[in-house]
C-alpha positions as CSV (number, residue, x, y, z in Angstrom):
1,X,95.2,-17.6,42.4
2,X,93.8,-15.4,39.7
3,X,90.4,-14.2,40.6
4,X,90.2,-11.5,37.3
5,X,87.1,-12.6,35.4
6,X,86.9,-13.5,31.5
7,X,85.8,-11.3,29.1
8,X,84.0,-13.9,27.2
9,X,82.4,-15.0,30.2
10,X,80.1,-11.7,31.2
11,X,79.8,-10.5,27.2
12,X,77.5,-13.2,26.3
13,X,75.4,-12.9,28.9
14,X,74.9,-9.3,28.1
15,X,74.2,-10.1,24.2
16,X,71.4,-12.1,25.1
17,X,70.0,-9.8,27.3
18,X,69.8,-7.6,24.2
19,X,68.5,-10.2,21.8
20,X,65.5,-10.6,24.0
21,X,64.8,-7.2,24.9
22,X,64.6,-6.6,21.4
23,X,62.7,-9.6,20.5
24,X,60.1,-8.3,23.3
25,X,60.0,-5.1,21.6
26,X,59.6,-6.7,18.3
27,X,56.7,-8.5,19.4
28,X,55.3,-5.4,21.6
29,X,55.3,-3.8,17.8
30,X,53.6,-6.4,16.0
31,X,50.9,-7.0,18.6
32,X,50.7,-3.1,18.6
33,X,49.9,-3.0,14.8
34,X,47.4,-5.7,14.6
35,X,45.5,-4.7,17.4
36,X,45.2,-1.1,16.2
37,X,44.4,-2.4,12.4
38,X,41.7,-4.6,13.9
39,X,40.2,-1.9,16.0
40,X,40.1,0.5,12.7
41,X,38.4,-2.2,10.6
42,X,36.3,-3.1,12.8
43,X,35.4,0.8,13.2
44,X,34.9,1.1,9.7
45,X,32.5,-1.5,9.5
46,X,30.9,-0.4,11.8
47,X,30.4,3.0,9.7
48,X,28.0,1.8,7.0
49,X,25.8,0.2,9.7
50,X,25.6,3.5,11.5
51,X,24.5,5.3,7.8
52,X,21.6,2.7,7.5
53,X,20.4,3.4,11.3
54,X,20.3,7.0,11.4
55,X,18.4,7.1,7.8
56,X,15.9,4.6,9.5
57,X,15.6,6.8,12.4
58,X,14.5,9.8,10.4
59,X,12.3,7.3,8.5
60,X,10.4,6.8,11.8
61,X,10.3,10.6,12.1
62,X,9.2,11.4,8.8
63,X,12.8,13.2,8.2
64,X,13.0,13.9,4.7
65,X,16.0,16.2,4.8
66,X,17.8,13.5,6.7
67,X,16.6,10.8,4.9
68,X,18.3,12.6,1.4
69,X,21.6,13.3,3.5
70,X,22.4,9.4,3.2
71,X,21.4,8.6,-0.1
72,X,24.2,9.2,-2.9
73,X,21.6,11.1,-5.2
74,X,19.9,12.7,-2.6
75,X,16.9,12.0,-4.5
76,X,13.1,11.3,-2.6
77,X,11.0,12.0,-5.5
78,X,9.7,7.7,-5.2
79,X,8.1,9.2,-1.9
80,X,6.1,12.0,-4.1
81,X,4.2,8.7,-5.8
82,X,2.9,7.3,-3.2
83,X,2.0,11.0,-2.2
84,X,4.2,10.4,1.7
85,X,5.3,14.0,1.6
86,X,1.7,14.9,0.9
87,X,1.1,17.6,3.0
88,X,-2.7,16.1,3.5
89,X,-1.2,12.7,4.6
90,X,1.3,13.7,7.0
91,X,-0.4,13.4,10.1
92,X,-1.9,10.0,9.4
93,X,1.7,8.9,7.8
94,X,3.7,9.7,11.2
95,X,1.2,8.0,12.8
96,X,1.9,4.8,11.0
97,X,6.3,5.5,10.9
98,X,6.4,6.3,14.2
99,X,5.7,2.5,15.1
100,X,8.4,1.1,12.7
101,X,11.2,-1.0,14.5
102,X,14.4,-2.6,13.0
103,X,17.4,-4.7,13.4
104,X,20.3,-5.2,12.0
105,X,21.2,-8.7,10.7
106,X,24.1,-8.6,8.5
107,X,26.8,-7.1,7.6
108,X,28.7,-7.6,4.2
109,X,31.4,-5.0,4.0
110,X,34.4,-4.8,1.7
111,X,37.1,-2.6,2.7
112,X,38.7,-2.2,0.0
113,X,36.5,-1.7,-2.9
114,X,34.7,0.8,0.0
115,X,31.6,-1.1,-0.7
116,X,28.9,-2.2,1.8
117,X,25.7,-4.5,2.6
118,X,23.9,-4.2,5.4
119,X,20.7,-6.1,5.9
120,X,17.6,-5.1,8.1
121,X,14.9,-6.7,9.7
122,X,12.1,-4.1,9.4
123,X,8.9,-4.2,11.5
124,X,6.0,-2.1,10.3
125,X,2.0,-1.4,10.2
126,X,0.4,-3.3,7.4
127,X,-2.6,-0.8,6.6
128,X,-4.3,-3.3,4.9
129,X,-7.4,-2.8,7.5
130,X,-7.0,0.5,8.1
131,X,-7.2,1.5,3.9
132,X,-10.2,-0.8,3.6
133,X,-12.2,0.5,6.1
134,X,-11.1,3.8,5.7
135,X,-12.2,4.0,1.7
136,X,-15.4,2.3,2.5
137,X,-16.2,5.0,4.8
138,X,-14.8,7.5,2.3
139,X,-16.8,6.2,-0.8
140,X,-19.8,6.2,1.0
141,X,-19.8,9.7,1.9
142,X,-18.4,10.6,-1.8
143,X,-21.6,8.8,-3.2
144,X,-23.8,10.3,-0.5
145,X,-22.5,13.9,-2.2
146,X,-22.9,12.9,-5.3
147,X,-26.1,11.7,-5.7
148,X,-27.7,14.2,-3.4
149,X,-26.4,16.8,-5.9
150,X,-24.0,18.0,-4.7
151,X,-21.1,18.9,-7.3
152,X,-18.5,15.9,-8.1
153,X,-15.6,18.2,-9.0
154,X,-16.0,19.8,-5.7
155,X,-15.9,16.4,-3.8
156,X,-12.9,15.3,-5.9
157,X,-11.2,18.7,-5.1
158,X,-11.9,18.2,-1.4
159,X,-11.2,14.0,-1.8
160,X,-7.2,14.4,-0.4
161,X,-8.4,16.4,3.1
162,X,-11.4,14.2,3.2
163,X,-9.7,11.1,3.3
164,X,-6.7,11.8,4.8
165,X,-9.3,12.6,7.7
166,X,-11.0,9.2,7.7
167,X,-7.5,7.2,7.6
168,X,-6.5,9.3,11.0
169,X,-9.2,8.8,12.3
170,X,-9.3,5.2,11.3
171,X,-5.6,4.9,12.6
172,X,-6.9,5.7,15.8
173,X,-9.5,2.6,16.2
174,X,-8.5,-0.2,14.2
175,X,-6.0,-2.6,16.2
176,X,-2.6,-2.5,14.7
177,X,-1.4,-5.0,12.3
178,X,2.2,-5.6,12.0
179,X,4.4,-7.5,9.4
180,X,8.0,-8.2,8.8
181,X,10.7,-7.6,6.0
182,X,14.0,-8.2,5.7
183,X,16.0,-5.4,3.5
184,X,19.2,-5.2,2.1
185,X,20.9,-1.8,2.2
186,X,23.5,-1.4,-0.7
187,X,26.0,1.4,0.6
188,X,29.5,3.0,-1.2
189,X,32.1,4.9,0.4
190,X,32.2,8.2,-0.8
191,X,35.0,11.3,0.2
192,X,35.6,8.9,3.5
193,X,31.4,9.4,4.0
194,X,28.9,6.0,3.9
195,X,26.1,6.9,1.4
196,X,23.0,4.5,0.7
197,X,23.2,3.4,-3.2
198,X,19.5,4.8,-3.9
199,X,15.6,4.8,-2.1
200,X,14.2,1.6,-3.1
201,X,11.0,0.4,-3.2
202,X,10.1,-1.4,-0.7
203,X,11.3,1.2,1.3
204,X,8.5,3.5,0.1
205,X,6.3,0.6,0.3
206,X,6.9,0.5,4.6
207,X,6.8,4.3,5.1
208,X,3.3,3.9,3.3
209,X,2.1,0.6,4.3
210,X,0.9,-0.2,0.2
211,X,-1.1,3.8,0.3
212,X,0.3,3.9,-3.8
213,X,-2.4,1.2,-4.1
214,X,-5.3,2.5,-2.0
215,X,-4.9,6.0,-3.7
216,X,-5.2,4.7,-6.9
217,X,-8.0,2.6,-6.3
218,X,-9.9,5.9,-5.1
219,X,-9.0,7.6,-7.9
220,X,-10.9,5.1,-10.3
221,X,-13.7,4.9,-8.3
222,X,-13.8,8.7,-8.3
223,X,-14.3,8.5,-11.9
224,X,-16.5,5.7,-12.1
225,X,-18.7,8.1,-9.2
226,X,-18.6,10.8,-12.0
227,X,-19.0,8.7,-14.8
228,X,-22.4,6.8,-13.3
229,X,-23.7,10.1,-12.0
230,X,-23.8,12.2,-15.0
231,X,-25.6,9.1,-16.6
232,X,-27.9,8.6,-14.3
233,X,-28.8,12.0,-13.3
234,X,-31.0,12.4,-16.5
235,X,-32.2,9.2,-17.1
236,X,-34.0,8.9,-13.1
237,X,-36.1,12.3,-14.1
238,X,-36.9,11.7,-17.8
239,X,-39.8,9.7,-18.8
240,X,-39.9,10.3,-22.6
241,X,-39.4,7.4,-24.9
242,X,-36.0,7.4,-25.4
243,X,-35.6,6.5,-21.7
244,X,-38.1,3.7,-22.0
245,X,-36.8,2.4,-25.4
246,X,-33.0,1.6,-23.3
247,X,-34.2,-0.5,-21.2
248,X,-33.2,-4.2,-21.9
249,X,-35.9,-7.4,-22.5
250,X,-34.2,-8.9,-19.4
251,X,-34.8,-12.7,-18.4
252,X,-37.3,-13.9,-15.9
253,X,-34.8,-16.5,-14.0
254,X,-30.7,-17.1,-13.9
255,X,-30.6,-14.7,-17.0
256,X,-28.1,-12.6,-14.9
257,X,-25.0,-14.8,-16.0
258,X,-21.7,-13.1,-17.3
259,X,-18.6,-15.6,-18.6
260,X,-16.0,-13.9,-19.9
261,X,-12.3,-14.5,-20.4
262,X,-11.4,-11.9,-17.6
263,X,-14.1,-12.6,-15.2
264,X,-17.7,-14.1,-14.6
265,X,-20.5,-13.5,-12.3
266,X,-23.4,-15.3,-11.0
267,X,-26.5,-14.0,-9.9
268,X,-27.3,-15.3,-6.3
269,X,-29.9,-13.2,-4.8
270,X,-31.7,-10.0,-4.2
271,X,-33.7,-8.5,-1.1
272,X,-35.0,-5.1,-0.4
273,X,-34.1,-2.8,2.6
274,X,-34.0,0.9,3.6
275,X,-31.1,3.2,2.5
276,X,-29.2,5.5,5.1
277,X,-32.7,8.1,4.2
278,X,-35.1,5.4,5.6
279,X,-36.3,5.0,1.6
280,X,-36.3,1.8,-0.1
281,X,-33.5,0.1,-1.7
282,X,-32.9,-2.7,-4.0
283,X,-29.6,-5.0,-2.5
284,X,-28.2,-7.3,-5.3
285,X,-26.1,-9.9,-4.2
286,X,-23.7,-11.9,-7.1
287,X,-20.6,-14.0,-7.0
288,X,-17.7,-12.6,-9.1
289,X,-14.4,-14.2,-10.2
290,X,-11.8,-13.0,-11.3
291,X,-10.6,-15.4,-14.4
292,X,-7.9,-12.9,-15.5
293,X,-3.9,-13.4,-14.5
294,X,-3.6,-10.5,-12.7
295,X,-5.5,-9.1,-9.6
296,X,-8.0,-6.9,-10.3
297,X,-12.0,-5.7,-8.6
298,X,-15.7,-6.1,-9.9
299,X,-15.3,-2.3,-10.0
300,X,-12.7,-2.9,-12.6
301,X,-14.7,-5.0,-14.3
302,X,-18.4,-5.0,-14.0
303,X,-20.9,-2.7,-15.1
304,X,-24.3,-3.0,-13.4
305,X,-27.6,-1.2,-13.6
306,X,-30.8,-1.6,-13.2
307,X,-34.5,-0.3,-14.7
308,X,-37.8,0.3,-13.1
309,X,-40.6,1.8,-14.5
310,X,-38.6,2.9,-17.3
311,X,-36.2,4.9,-15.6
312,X,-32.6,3.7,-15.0
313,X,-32.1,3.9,-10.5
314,X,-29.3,5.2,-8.8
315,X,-27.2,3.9,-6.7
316,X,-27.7,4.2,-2.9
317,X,-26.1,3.7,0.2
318,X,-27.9,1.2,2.6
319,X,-28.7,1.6,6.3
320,X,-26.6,-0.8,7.9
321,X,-23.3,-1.3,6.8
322,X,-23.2,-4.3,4.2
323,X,-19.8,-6.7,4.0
324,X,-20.4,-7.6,0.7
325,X,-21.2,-3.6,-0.4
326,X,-17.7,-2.8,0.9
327,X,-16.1,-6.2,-1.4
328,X,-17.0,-4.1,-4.7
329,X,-14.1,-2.5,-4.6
330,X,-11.8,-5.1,-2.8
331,X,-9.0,-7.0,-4.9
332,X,-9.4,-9.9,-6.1
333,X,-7.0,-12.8,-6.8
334,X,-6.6,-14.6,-10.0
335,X,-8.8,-17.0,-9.4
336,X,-10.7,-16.4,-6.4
337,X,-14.5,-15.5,-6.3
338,X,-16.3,-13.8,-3.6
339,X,-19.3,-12.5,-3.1
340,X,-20.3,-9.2,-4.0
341,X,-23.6,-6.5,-3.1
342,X,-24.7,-3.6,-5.2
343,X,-27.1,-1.4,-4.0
344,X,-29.9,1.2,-6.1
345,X,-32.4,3.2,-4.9
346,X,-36.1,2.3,-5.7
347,X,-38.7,4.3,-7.1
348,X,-41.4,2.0,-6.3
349,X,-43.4,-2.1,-6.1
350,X,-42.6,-2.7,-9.9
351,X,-40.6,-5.3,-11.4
352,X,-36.5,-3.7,-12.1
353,X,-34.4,-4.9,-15.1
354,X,-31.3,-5.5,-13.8
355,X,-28.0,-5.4,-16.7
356,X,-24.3,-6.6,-16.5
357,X,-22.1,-5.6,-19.1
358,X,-18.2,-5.6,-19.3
359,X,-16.5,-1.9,-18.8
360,X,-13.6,-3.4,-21.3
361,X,-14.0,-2.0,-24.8
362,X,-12.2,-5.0,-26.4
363,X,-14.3,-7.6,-24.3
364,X,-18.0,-6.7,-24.7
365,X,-20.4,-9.3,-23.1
366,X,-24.0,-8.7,-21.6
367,X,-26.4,-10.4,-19.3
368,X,-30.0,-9.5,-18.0
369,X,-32.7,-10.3,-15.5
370,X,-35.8,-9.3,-14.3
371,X,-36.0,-8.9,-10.7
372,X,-39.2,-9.2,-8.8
373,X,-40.1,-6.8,-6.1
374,X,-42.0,-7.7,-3.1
């Protein structure tokens, strides 16, 4: 019997013991490939993300170098308006960033065009309380100056340190208020490095919790403080005719009425108290509206001043602290009337002339009314 075996009958075997090692390896390949693509684009999405955190992060600690490393222009100067790198601010400012949180939410990234969105939810102080009270506290003691004669440039030279103080100090005692926004981060891929497109504004906005705002609204009353105190300084120690001739006929009842197509007021009431000297003081209460489109303030708006004896009083700082005193310079919304207090100093039991006029050149309007003291 022949026992020799057949060729034919061990080569196939062997052949497809080839095949599939080879389909194995083919497969080993593949798998190989796609996992290590995968893993690289998922590491370069995770780039841009990375960009957005760390220029957050030196947000929150008042970084500016690092903060210009991840824009493409490098350029902070939107910070410089709402006076963040303000050496007279920066304590007060860290105070506030140093609170910020964040999230990210999204992630739009395009790998090939080397583009990037990355979206944040941002939580951050709202110094809406803080500013208010901390401007009130600061006008007051910039009135006090002025009209104790003291020198008004010297108390606008010194107005940055001097309010910079009050809002630390403010920082300190009024309970935080927080808000949320949600940001989107435009990003480009440049020389293999994530850059953020530009500093927007809303970003300046959170680092400053809406400061641009406050520090403008001090720097109008500042010059309303100077305007009204060189006017009045003359006219409370002159008693010729000139002085006596400016003072308007004035209405006996409701004559203190204002309509006009920007706002109106209505006289409501007036009482005397003591001012922060333990001297009399005349308080003036009126509802103001604003009828304009836009927000604006009674300080924006309104003119008021007020006669005795001939002489034209000053303006003074009451006692207590007075709700509707602080509302003079609040803003208002189109629409919306609240109620406003304007304090001057007396000089005595006589009857006081009291005069609103409009501060717009364009718009000129008048009211008056006598005021009797009691």
């Amino acid at each position: 019997m022949n026992t020799t075996p057949d060729i034919n009958d061990t080569a196939l075997p062997v052949k497809k013991k080839k095949s599939r090692l080879w389909l194995i390896l083919l497969l080993l390949v593949i798998i190989l490939v796609v996992c290590t693509g995968t893993a690289y684009y998922f590491y370069q999405k995770k780039l841009p993300e990375e960009t957005v955190e760390a220029f957050l992060n030196d947000m929150k600690n008042m970084n500016f170098d690092g903060m210009a490393s991840h824009l493409q222009s490098s350029d902070l100067s939107a910070l410089d308006n709402a006076d963040i790198r303000n050496e007279a601010y920066e304590s007060f400012f860290r105070q506030i960033n140093e609170k910020l949180t964040y999230e990210i939410t999204k992630n739009s990234f395009d790998f090939q065009n080397g583009t990037a969105k990355i979206t944040v939810l941002i939580r951050y102080i709202d110094g809406t309380d803080i500013y208010r009270e901390a401007i009130s506290e600061f006008l007051r003691q910039i009135v006090s100056a002025a009209f104790s004669g003291e020198n008004v440039d010297d108390a606008q030279k010194e107005a940055q340190e001097r309010l910079a103080s009050i809002l630390s100090e403010k920082t300190s005692v009024v309970e935080d208020k927080f808000t949320e926004t949600e940001l989107t981060y435009p990003l480009i891929r440049e020389n293999h490095v994530w850059k953020i497109v530009a500093l927007n504004e809303d970003t300046v906005k959170i680092m400053s919790a809406n400061f641009k705002n406050a520090a403008e609204e001090v720097h109008k009353t500042l010059n309303t403080a100077t305007e009204e105190t060189s006017e009045a300084s003359p006219s409370v120690s002159s008693e010729d005719d000139s002085s006596k001739a400016s003072v308007p006929a004035g209405e006996t009842a409701d004559g203190l009425i204002l309509d006009t197509p920007d706002f109106s007021i209505r006289y409501i009431d007036h009482k005397v108290k003591k001012d922060f000297a333990g001297k009399p003081c005349l308080l003036i209460y009126y509802d103001y509206t604003n009828n304009s489109s836009t927000p604006s303030s009674a300080m924006v708006d309104v003119s008021l001043q007020a006669w005795q004896g001939g002489g034209i009083l000053t303006a003074a700082i009451p006692e207590k602290n007075i709700d509707a005193a602080d509302r003079f310079f609040d803003e208002v919304k189109p629409g919306e009337t609240i109620n406003i207090c304007q304090v001057f100093s007396l000089e005595g039991t006589g009857d006081v002339t009291v005069e609103a006029e409009t501060v717009s050149e364009t718009d000129e309007a008048k009211a008056s009314q006598i005021l009797k003291i009691k």
